[in-house]
C-alpha positions in Angstrom: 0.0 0.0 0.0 2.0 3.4 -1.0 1.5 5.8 1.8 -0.8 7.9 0.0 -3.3 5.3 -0.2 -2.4 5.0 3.4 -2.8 8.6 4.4 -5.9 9.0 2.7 -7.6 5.3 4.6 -6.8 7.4 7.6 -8.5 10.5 6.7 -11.8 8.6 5.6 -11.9 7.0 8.9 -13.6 8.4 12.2 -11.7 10.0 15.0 -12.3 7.5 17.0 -9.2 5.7 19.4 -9.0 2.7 19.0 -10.2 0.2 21.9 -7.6 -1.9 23.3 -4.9 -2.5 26.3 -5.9 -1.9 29.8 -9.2 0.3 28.5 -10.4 -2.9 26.9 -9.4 -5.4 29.9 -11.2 -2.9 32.0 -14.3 -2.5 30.5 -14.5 -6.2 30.1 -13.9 -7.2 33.6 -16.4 -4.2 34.5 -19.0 -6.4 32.9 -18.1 -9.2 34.0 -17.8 -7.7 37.5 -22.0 -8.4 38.1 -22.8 -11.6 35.8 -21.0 -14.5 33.7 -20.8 -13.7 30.3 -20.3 -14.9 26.9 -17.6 -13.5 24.6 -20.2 -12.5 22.2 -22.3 -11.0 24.2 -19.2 -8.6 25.5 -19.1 -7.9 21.8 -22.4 -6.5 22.1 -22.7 -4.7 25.4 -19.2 -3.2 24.4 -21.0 -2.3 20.7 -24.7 -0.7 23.2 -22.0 1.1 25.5 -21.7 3.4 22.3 -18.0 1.9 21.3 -17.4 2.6 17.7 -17.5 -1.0 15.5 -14.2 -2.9 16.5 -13.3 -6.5 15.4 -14.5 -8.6 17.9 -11.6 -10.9 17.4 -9.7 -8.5 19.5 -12.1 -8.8 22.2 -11.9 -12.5 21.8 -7.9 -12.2 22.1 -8.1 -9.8 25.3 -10.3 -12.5 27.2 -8.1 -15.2 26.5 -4.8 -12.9 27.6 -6.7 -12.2 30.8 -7.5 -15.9 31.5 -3.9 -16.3 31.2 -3.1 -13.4 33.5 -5.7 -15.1 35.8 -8.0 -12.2 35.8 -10.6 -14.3 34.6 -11.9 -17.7 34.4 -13.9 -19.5 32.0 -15.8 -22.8 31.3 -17.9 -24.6 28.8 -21.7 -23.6 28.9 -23.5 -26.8 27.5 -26.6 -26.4 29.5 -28.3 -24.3 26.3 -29.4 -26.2 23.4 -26.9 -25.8 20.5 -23.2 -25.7 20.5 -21.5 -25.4 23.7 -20.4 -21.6 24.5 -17.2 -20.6 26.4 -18.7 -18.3 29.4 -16.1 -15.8 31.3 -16.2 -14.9 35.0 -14.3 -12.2 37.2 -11.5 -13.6 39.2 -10.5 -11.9 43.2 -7.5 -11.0 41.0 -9.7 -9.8 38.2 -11.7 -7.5 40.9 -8.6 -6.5 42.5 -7.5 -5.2 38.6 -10.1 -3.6 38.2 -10.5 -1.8 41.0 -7.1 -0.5 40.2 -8.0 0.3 36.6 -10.9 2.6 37.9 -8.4 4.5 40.1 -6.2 5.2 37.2 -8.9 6.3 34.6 -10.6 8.1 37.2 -7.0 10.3 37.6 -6.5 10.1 33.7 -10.6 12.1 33.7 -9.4 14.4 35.6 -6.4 15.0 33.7 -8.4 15.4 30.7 -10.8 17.3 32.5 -8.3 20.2 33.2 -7.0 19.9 29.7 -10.4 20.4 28.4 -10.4 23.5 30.3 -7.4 24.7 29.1 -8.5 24.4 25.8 -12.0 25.9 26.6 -9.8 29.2 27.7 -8.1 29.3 24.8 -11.2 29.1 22.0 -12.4 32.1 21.0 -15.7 31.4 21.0 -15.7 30.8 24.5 -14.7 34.0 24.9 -17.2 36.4 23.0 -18.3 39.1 25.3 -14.7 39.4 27.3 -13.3 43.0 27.7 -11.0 44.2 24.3 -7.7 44.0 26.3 -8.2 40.3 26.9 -8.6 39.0 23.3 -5.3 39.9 22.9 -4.1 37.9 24.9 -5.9 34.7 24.2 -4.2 35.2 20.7 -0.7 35.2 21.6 -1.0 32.4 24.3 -2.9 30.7 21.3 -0.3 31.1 19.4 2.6 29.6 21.7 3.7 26.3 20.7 1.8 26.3 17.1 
């Protein structure tokens, strides 16, 4: 692929981060913090959290790394007509992650939360109705780094 075939792919798609490493763990073990699951129907509650489409091989992957890690466990669901389903529960070390993970995004929030507001300062919309002697200011601070 020549890298302006490349560059272009990237500019068609949406802005969206991708969805893996400790966010995805997290988010998986949050679910599975209140019932058993089946990887597919992660997949989905991931998919009704409002998560833009992903392959859900990776989510597949993540489970089996965090059975590894011994963050979860699983077993084989035959009691359900049909082909037997792998289902995934929360481990104590799982919980314990978690609860970890939660601290950490909750401090990485409110570090974007105070870099949000740095940015509000600095948009000039934001600042309509401000006395004259300020806008120039909000330029040149603007400006800085650009």
């Amino acid at each position: 692929m020549s890298k302006e075939t490349e560059g272009e792919e990237k500019a068609d798609r949406k802005p969206w981060p991708r969805l893996h490493g400790d966010f995805l763990a997290s988010s998986l073990l949050a679910y599975l913090r209140n019932w058993n699951a089946y990887g597919y129907q992660l997949v989905q509650e991931l998919s009704k959290a409002g998560l833009p489409a992903f392959d859900s091989g990776t989510v597949y992957r993540t489970l089996r790394q965090l059975e590894r890690a011994g963050l979860v466990s699983s077993f084989w669901d035959t009691s359900k007509s049909g082909p037997a389903r792998r289902m995934y529960s929360l481990t104590k070390a799982g919980d314990g992650f978690l609860t970890l993970s939660i601290d950490v995004l909750s401090h990485y929030q409110a570090v974007l939360q105070r870099a949000l507001g740095v940015y509000e300062e600095q948009d000039p919309e934001v600042g309509e109705g401000e006395p004259e002697e300020e806008a120039p200011k909000r330029k040149r601070r603007r400006g800085r780094g650009t």
